[in-house]
N, C-alpha and C positions, 0 to 999 in steps of 0.2 A: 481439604485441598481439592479432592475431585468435583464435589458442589463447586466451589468456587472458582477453578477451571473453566469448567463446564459451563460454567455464568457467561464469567469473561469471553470465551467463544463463541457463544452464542451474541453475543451484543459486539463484537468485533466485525463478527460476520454478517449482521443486519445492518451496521452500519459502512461495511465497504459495498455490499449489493448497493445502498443508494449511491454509494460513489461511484461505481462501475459500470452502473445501467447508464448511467451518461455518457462514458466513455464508447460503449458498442451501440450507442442509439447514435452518437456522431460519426462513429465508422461506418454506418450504415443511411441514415435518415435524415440528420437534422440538417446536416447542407442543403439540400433542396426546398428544405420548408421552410427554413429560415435565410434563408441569402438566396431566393431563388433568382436574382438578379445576376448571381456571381456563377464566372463559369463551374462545370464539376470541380475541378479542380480548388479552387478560390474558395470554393462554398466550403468543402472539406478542411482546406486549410482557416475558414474562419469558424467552422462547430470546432476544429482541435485549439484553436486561439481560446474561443472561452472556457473550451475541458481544464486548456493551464491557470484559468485563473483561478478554478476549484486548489487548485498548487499553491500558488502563489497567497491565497488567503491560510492555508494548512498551519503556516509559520504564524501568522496572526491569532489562527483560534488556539494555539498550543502556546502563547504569549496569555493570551484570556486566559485559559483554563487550566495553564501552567499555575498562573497565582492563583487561584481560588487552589488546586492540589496542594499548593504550598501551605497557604493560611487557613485552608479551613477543611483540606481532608481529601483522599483521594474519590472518595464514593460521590458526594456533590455533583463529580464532574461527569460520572458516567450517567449519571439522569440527564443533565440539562445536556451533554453534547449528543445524548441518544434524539433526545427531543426537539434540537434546531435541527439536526441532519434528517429526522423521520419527517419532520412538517414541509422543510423545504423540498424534497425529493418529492413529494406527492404535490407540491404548488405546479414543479415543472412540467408534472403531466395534465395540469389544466393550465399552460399557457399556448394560449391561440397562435398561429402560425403567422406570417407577414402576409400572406393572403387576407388575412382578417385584417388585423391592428396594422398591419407596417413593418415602420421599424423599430415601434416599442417593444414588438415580438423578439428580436435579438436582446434588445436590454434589461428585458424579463428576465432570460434565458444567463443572461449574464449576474444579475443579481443572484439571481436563485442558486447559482451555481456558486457563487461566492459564500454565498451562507451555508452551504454544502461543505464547503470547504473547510470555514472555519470550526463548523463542528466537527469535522472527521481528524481537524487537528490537535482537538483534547480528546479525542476519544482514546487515541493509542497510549498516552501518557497514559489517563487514568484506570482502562482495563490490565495495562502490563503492570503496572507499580503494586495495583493490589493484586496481584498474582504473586508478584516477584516477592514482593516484602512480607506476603504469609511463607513463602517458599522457604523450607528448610535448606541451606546455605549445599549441601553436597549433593539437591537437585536441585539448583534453582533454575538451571537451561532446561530442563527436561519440563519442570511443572511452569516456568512462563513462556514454553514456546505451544501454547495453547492457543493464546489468543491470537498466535501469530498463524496456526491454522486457519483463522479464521475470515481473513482476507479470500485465500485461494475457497471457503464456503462459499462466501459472497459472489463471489467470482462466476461461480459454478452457476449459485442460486439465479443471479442475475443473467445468463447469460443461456440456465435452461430455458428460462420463461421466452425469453426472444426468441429462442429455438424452436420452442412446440410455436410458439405465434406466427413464425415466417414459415414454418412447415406447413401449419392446416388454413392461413390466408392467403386471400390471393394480393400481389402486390399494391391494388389499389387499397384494398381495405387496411391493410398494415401503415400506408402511409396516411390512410387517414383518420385510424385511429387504432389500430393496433400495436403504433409504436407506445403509446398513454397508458396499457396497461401496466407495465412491471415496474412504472415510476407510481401508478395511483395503488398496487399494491405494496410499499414502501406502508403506507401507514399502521395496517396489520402486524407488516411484521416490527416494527417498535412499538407498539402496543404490546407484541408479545415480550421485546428485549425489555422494555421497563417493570414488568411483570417478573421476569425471573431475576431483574437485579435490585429489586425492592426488597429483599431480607439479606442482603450483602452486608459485613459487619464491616469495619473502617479497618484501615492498612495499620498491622501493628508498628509499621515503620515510620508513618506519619505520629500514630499515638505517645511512642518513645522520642520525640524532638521536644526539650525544652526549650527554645528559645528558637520561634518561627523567623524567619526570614521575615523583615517588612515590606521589601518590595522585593520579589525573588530573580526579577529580570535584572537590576539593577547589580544585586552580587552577581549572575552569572556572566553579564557584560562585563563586570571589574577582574572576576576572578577567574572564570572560566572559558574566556573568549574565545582563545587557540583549541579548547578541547572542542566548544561546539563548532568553529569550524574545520577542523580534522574530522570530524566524526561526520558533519554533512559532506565532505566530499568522500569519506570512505564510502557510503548508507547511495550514492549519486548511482550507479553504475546499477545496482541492484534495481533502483525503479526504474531505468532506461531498460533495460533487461525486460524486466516486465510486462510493461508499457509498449516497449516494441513490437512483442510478442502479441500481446492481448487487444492493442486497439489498434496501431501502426497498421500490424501487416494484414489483419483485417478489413481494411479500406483498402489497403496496396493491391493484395489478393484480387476480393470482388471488382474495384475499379478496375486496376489495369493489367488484370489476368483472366479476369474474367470466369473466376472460382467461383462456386455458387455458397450463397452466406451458408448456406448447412452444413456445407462440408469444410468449411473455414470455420465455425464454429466447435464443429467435433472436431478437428485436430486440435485446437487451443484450448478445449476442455479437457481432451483426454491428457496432454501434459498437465494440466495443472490439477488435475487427478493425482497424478505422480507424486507431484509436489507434493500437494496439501499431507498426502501417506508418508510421506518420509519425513515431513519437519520436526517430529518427536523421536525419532531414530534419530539425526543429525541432531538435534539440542542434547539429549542422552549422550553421543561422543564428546559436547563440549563439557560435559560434567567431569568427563574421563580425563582427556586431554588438551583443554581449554579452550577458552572466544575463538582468540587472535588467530592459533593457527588453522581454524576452520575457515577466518574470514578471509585471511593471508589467502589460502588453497582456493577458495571459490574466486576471487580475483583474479587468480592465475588461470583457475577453467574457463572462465569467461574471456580473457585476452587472445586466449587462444580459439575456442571456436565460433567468435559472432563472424568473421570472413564464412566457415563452411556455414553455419548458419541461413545467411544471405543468400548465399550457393544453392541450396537447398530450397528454401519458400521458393526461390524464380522458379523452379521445375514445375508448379502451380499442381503439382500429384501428392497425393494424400498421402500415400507413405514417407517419402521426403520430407513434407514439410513436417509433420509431425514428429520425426526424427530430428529436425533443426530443432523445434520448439522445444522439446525433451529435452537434448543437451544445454540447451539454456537455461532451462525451469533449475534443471540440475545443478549448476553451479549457483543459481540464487539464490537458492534454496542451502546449497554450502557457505552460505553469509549469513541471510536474514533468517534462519532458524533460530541463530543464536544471540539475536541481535537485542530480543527482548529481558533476556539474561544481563547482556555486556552492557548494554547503555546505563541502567540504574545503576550497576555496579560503578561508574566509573566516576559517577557526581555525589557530594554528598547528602546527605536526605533529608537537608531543610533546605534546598533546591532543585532538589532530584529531578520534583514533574516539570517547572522550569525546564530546566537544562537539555534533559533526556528528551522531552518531546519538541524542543526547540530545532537541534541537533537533528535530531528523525525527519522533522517535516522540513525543513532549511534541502536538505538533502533529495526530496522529491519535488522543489522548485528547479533545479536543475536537471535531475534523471527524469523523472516523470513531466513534468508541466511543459518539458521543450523539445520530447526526444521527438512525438509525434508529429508538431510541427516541422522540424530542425527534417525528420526523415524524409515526410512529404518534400519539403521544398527539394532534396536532395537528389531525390526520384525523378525529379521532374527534368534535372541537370544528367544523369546518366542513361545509359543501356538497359537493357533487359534484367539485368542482376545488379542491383544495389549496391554494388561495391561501397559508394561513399558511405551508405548506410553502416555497413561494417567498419569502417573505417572510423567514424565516429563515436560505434558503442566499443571498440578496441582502444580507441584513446580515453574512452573515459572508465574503462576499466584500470587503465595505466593510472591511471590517477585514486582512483580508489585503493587501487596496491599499495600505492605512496603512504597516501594515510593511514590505509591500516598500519602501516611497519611503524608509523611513530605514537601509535597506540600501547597502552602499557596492557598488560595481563590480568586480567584481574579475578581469575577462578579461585575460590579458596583453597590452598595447601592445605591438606591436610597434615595435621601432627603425626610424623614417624611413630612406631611404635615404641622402638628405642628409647626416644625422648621423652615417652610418659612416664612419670614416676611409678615406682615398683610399688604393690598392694602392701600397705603395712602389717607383719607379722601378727598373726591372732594369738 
């Protein structure tokens, strides 16, 4: 289990760095080189338009590479979605700017980002499923909330590299080509993920299905339609959460506070530090005492402090904002710890990867793909403090409450001791 782990986190975590390095190059850079016609403002809000399409395709590659988990095995899918999201990520740091080409520079930029997408949308299915289904039933939150560490690595990893590069260049050099490094180092590191996930054995839980789904989208649309949309608006609030945090207020910041990227940087990392440390502590309680009421509680954390949240980044001082960002990471992280656990659990496992990864990514077309747009535009309508901002991620935290509640339970009971039969007399 710990091999296996350890796999899966590793190759979670090389493939959210290529999703991530997109998101802090367009908080940062790609407005001006790619829409340099469009004001600051316009520019930013068009790198964040094609960050969401990397979203909006999620729910498409997790349709892909949903049916191949179904019909031919969970492991298939962690090579080939390591291999479209490692190739594409390293394309978009060899595409040339609108200075060069125009405007096929933004439609590069849009492709690539879509095939980004659609790989990162089987990825999650197929690393948590073969986690989950080696998992012994009275850890299985604690041993699949591994991979789910492995976001906030990416995160980290992607977001060092722009760190040490905006620290020891000078701005001219970073926009003109120090932004290309941490996207053309993408291909190293899946080389390295398909390396360690090349002696991965197949999901005993895919092995024990006699009778495959034939088209697995097709039952989950008949049968399970209400669960995957409950579960994408519960799964919604959690990527706006994050998202807010990690790309939003990093543009918000340096734009219109006038933070300097390093120290916008180290507050966002240092919360998500926190995170990433306590996701196996928080899955370990869902073992104890279940999904629902960890996801229920982090719902509730989160409706309550994105207003001081907002509060807090305006103050544009390090300790502040890093205390907004904290209490947020924190209530996320009282969701999505355990979310790689609850979702398999709640579909059955001859359309698990279907369902489960449909439901995940559905859910970060609305939290994730729109919050940084939806913020920006938002910002642009209010004061010095973001109100509307908080106003928005508190409503859609209310909504993810909703659904969790009409979500069923689904941790195994264990058998009382009472109830086992008595050892027969020698």
């Amino acid at each position: 289990m710990l091999r296996l782990a350890a796999a899966s986190l590793a190759g979670t975590a090389i493939e959210f760095y290529d999703f991530f390095v997109y998101g802090t190059a367009a908080a940062l850079i790609l407005g001006p080189l790619f829409f340099p016609t469009f004001s600051p403002v316009a520019g930013t809000l068009a790198a964040f338009g094609i960050f969401g399409v990397g979203f909006v395709a999620r729910p498409l590659g997790s349709v892909l590479f949903g049916h191949i988990g179904d019909r031919h095995g969970r492991r298939p899918v962690l090579v080939a979605s390591l291999l479209l999201t490692g190739a594409s990520t390293v394309a978009v740091g060899c595409v040339p700017t609108y200075h060069t080409i125009g405007v096929a520079a933004p439609v590069l930029l849009l492709v690539l980002r879509f095939l980004q997408g659609l790989g990162l949308g089987g990825e999650w299915g197929g690393a948590v499923l073969l986690t989950a289904e080696h998992a012994p039933a009275g850890r299985r939150g604690l041993w699949s909330s591994f991979p789910q560490v492995g976001p906030a690595l990416g995160f980290l990893l992607a977001n060092g590299v722009v760190l040490a590069l905006s620290s020891t260049l000078s701005e001219a050099q970073f926009a003109q080509w120090g932004w290309r490094v941490p996207f053309w180092a993408a291909g190293l590191l899946a080389a390295m993920g398909l390396w360690l996930r090349s002696s991965l054995t197949e999901s005993p839980g895919f092995l024990g299905i006699d009778d495959h789904a034939r088209v697995p989208l097709v039952e989950v649309a008949r049968d399970h339609w209400r669960l995957v949309l409950l579960t994408a608006g519960a799964l919604s609030v959690g990527y706006a959460i994050f998202y807010a945090v990690t790309t939003w207020s990093l543009a918000y910041a340096t734009e219109r506070l006038g933070v300097s990227r390093t120290v916008m940087l180290t507050c966002i990392m240092a919360a998500v530090v926190v995170k990433g440390s306590l996701t196996p502590v928080v899955a370990l309680l869902s073992d104890r005492y279940g999904r629902r009421p960890l996801c229920l509680a982090g719902c509730a954390a989160a409706a309550v402090w994105m207003f001081p949240m907002v509060a807090l980044l305006a103050t544009g001082e390090p300790l502040p904002m890093f205390l907004g960002f904290l209490g947020s990471m924190l209530a996320f992280i009282t969701m999505f710890a355990v979310i790689a656990a609850y979702l398999p659990e709640l579909y059955e496992p001859r359309v698990r990867c279907t369902g489960a990864s449909v439901g995940y990514n559905l859910g970060g077309v609305v939290g994730g793909g729109l919050t940084p747009i939806v913020a920006t535009a938002l910002v642009e309508r209010g004061g010095r403090v973001p109100w509307g901002v908080g106003a928005y991620l508190t409503g859609l935290a209310l909504l993810s409450l909703g659904c969790f509640a009409l979500l069923p339970e689904t941790r195994p009971v264990p058998v009382p001791v009472a109830a086992q039969p008595a050892p027969a007399p020698e």
